[in-house]
C-alpha positions in Angstrom: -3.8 -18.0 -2.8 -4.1 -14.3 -3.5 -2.7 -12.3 -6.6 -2.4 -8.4 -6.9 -1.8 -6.6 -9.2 -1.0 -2.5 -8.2 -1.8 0.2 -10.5 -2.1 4.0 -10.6 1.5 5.1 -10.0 3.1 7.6 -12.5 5.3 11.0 -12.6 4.0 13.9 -11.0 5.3 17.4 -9.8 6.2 17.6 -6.3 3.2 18.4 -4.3 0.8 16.9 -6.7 -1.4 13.3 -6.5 -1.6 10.3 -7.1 -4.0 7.4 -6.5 -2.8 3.9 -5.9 -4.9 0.6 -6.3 -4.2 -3.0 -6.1 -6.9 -5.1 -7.1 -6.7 -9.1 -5.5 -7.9 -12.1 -6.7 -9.9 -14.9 -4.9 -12.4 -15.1 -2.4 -11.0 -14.5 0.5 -9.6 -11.1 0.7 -12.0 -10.0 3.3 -9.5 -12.2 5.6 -6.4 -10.8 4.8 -4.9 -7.4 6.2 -3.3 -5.6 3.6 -0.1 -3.2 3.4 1.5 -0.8 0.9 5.2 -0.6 1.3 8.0 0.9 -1.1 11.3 1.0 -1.9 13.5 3.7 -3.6 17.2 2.7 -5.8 19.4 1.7 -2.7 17.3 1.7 0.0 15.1 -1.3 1.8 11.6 -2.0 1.7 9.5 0.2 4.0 6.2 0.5 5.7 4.0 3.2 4.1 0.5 2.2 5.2 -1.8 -0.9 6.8 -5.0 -1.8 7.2 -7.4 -4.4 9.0 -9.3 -7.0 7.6 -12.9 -5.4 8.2 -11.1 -1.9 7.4 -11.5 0.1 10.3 -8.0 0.5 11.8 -5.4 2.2 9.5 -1.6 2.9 10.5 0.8 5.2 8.8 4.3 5.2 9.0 5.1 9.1 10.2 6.5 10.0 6.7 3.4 9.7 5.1 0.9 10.7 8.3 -1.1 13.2 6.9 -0.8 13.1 3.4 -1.4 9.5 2.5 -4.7 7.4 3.1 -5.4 3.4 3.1 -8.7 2.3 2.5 -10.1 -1.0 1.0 -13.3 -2.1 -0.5 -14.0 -6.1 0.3 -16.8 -5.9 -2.0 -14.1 -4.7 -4.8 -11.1 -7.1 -3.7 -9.5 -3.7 -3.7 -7.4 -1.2 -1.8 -6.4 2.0 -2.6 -3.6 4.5 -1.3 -4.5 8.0 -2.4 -1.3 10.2 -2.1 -1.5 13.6 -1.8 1.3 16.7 -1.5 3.8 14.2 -2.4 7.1 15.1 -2.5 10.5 13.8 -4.5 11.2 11.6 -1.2 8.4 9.9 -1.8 9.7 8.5 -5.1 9.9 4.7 -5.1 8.3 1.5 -6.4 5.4 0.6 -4.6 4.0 -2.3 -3.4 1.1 -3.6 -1.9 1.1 -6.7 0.6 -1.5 -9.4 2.2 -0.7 -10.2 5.0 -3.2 -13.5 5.8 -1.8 -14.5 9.2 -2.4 -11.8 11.4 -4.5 -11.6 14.4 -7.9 -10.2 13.3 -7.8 -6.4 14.0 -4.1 -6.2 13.9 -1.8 -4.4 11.3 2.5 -5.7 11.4 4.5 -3.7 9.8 7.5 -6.0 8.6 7.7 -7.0 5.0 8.6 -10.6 5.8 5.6 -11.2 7.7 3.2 -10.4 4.1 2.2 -13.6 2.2 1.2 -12.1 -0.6 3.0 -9.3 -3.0 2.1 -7.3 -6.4 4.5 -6.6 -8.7 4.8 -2.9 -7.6 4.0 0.5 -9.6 6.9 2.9 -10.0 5.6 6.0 -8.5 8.5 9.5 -9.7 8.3 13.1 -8.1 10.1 15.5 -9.3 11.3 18.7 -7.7 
């Protein structure tokens, strides 16, 4: 079983930063791909970013392409979602996911295919 736990997430001006982490527990987090999704007041859960167990493929969902970058450190048990030149549509609570059933080197970007799920961090940008 894995536990996260996100962090980082705050109010800043639009086109500022912000850097998310989510630290896991256990041993096996090397094993699980990982995904940060959100979701804003009235809206459903979305994709933001993945990545791979080993940590060499990421995939963005267009929205954030550009401005927002997954990495992980398996050493750590931890992966991180710096967000840059945000903007007030990017205002939401934020999750981060383990997905422990994927084919090795493969990223799925549906939230009911994640075992595992923080308790989000409210990320706010105002115009």
């Amino acid at each position: 079983q894995v536990q996260l736990v996100e962090s980082g997430g705050g109010l800043v001006q639009a086109g500022g930063s912000l850097r998310l982490s989510c630290a896991a527990s256990g041993r096996t987090f090397s094993t699980y791909a990982m995904g940060w999704f959100r979701q804003a007041p009235g809206k459903e859960r979305e994709f933001v970013a993945g990545i791979t167990q080993n940590g060499r493929i990421t995939y963005y969902a267009n929205s954030v392409k550009g401005r927002f970058t997954i990495s992980r450190d398996n050493a750590r048990n931890t992966v991180y979602l710096p967000m840059n030149s945000l903007k007030p549509e990017d205002t939401a609570v934020y999750y981060c996911a383990a997905d422990g059933t994927t084919p090795w080197g493969q990223i799925r970007g549906r939230s009911n295919t994640y075992d595992y799920w923080g308790q989000g961090t409210q990320v706010t940008v105002s115009s």
